[in-house]
Biotite code that builds the C-alpha atoms (Angstrom):
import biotite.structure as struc

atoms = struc.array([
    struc.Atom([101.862, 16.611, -12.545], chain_id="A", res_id=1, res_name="UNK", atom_name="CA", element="C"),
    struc.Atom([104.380, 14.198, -11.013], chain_id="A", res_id=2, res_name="UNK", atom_name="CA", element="C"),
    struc.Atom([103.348, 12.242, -7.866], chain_id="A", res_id=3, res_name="UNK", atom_name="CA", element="C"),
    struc.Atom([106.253, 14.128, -5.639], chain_id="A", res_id=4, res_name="UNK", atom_name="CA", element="C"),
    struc.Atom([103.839, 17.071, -6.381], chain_id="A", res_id=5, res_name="UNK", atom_name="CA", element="C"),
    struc.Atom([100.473, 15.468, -5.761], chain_id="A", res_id=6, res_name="UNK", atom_name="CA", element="C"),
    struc.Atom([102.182, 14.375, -2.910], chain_id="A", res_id=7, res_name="UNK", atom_name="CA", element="C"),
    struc.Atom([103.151, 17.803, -1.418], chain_id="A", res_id=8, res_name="UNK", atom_name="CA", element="C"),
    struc.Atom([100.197, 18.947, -2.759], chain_id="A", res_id=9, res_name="UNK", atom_name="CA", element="C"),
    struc.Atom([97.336, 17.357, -0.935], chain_id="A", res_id=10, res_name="UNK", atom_name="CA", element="C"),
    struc.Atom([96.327, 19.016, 1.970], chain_id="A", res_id=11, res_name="UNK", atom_name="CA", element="C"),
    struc.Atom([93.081, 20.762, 3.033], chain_id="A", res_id=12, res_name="UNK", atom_name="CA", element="C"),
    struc.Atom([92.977, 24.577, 2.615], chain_id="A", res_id=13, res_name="UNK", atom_name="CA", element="C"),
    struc.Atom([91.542, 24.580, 6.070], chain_id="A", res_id=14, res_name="UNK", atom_name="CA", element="C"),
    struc.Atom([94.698, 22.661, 7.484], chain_id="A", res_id=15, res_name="UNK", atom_name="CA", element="C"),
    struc.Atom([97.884, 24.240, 8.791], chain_id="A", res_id=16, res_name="UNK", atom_name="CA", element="C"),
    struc.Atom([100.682, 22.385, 7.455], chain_id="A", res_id=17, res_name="UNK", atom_name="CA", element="C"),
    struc.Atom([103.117, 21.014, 10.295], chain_id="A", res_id=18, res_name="UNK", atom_name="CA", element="C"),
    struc.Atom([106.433, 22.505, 11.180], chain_id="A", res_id=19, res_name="UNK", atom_name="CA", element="C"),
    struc.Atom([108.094, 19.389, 9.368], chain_id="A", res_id=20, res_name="UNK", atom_name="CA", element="C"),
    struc.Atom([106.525, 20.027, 6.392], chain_id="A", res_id=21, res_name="UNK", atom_name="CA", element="C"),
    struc.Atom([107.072, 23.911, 7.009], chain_id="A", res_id=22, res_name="UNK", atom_name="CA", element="C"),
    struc.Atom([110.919, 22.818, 6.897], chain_id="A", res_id=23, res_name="UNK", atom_name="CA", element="C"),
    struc.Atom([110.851, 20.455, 4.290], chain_id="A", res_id=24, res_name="UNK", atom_name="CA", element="C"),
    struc.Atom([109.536, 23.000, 1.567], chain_id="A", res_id=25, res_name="UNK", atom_name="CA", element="C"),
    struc.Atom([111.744, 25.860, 3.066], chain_id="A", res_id=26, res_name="UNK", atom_name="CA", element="C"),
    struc.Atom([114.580, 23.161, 2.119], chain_id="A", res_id=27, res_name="UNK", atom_name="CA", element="C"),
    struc.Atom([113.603, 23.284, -2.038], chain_id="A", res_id=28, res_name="UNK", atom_name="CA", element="C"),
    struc.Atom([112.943, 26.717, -2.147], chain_id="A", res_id=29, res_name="UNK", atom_name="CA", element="C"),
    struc.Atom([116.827, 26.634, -2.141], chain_id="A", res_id=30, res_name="UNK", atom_name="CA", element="C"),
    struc.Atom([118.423, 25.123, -5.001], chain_id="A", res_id=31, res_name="UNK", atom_name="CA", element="C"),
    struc.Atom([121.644, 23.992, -3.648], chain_id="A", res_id=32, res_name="UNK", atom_name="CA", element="C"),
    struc.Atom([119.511, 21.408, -2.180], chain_id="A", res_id=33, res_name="UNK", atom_name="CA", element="C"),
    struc.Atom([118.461, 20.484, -6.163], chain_id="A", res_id=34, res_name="UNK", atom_name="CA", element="C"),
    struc.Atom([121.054, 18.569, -8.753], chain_id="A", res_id=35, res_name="UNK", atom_name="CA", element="C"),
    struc.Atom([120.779, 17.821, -12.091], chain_id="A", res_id=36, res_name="UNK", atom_name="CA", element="C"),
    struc.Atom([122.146, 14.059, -13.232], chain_id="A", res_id=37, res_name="UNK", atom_name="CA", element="C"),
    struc.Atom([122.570, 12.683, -16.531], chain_id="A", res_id=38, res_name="UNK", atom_name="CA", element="C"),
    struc.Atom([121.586, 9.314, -16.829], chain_id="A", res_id=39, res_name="UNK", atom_name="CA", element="C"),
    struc.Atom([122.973, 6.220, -19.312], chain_id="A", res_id=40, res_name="UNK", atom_name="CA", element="C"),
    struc.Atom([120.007, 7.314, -21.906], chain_id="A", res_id=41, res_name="UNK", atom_name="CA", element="C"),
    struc.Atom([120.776, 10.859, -22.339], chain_id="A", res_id=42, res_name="UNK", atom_name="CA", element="C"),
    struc.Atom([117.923, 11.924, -20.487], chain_id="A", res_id=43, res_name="UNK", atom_name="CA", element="C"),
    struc.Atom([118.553, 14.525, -17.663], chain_id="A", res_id=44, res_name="UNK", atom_name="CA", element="C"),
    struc.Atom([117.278, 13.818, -13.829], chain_id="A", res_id=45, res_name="UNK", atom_name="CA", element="C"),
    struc.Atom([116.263, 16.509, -11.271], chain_id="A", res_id=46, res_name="UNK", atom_name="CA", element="C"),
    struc.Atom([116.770, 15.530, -8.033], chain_id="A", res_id=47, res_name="UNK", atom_name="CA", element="C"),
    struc.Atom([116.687, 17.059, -4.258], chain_id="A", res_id=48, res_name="UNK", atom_name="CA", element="C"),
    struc.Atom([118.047, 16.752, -0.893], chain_id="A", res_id=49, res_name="UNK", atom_name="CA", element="C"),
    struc.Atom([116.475, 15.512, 1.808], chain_id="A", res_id=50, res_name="UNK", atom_name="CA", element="C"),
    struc.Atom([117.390, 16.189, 5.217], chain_id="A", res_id=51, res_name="UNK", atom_name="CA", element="C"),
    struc.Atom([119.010, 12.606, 5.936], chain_id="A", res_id=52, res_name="UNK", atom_name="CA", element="C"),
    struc.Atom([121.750, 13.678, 2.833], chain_id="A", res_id=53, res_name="UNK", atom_name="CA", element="C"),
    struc.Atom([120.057, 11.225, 0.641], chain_id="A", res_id=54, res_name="UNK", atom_name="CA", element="C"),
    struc.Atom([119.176, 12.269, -2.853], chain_id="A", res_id=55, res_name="UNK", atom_name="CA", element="C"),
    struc.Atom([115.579, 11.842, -4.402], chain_id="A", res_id=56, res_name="UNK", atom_name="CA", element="C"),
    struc.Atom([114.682, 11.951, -8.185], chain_id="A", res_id=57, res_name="UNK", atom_name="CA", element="C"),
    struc.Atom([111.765, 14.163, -8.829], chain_id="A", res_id=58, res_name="UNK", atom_name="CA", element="C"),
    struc.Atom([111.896, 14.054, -12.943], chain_id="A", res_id=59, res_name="UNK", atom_name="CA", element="C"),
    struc.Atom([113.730, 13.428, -16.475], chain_id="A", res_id=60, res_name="UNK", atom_name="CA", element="C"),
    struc.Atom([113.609, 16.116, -18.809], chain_id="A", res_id=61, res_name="UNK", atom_name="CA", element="C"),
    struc.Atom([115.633, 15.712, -22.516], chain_id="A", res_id=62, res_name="UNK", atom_name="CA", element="C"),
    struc.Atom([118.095, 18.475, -21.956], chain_id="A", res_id=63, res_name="UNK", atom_name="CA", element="C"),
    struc.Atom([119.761, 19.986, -19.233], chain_id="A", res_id=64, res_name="UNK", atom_name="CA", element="C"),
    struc.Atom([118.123, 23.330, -19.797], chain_id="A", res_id=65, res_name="UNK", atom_name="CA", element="C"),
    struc.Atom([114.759, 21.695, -19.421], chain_id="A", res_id=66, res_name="UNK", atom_name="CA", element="C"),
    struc.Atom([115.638, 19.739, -15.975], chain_id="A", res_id=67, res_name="UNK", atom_name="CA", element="C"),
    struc.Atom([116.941, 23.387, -14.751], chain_id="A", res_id=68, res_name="UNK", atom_name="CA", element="C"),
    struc.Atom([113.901, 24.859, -15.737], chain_id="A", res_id=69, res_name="UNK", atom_name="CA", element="C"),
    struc.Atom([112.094, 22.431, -14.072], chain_id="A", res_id=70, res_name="UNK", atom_name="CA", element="C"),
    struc.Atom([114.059, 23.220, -10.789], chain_id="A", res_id=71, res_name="UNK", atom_name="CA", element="C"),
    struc.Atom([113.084, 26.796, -10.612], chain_id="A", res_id=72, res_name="UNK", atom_name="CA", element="C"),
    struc.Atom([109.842, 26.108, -11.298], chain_id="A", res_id=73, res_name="UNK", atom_name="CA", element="C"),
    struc.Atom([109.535, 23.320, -8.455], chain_id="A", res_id=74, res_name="UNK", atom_name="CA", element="C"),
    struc.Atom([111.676, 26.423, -6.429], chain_id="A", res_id=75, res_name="UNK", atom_name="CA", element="C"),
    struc.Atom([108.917, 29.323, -7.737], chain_id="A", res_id=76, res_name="UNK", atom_name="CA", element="C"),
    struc.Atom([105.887, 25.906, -6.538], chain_id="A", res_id=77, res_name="UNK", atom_name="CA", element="C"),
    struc.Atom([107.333, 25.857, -3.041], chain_id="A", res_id=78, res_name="UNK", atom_name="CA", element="C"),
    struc.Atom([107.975, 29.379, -1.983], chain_id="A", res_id=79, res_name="UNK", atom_name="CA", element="C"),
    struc.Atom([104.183, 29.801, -3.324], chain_id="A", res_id=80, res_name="UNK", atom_name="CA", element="C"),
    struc.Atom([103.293, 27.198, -1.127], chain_id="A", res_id=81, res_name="UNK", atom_name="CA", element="C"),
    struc.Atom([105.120, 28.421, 1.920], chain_id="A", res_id=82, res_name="UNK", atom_name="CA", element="C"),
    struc.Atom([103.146, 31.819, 1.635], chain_id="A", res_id=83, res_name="UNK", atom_name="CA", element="C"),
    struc.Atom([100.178, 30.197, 1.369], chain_id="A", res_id=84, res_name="UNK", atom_name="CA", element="C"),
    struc.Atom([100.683, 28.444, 4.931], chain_id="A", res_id=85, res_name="UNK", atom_name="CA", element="C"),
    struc.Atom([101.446, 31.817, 6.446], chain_id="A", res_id=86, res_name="UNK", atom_name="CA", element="C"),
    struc.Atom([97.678, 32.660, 6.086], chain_id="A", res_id=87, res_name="UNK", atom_name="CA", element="C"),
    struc.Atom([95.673, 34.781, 4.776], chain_id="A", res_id=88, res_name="UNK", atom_name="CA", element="C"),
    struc.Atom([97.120, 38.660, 4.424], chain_id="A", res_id=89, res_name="UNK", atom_name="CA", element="C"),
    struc.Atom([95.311, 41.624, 4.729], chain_id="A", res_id=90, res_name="UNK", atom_name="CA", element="C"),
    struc.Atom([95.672, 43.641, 0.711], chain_id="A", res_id=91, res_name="UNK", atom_name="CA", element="C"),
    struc.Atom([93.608, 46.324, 1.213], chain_id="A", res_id=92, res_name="UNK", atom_name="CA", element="C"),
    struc.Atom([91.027, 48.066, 3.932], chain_id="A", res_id=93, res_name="UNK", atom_name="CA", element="C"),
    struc.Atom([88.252, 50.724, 3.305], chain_id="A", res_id=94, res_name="UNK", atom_name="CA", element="C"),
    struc.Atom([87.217, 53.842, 5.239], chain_id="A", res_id=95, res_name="UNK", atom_name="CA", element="C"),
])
């Protein structure tokens, strides 16, 4: 687990995240708003947008079909996440 993820990933269960934060994950559930970069030692970087249009590494993978794989999986983390703030959902009642 990278730090970006402990990061985004430490908040009470009890605690509604704020509309900023809301935003923020709404942002990299969209990956036009992820890039992969190849750097001077071969190794491929993932990086997002952030809202100011400034670019933020996230990880290095070895090849570029790792670092995209990577990117949908941070995608698949932060539309989980953004359900998960919506609350709890009612699955099934009984008679």
């Amino acid at each position: 687990m990278t730090y970006f993820y402990y990061k985004t990933n430490s908040f009470n269960a009890n605690e509604t995240p704020s509309p900023e934060t809301i935003e923020f994950w709404k942002s990299l559930t969209k990956k036009k708003n992820w890039r992969i970069v190849q750097l001077s030692n071969g190794y491929f970087q993932t990086e997002f947008l952030r809202s100011d249009d400034q670019w933020v590494d996230v990880t290095r993978r070895q090849s570029m079909l790792e670092a995209e794989k990577a990117i949908d999986a941070s995608v698949e983390h932060y539309e989980k996440k953004l359900t998960f703030a919506e609350g709890p959902k009612v699955v099934k009642t009984f008679k």
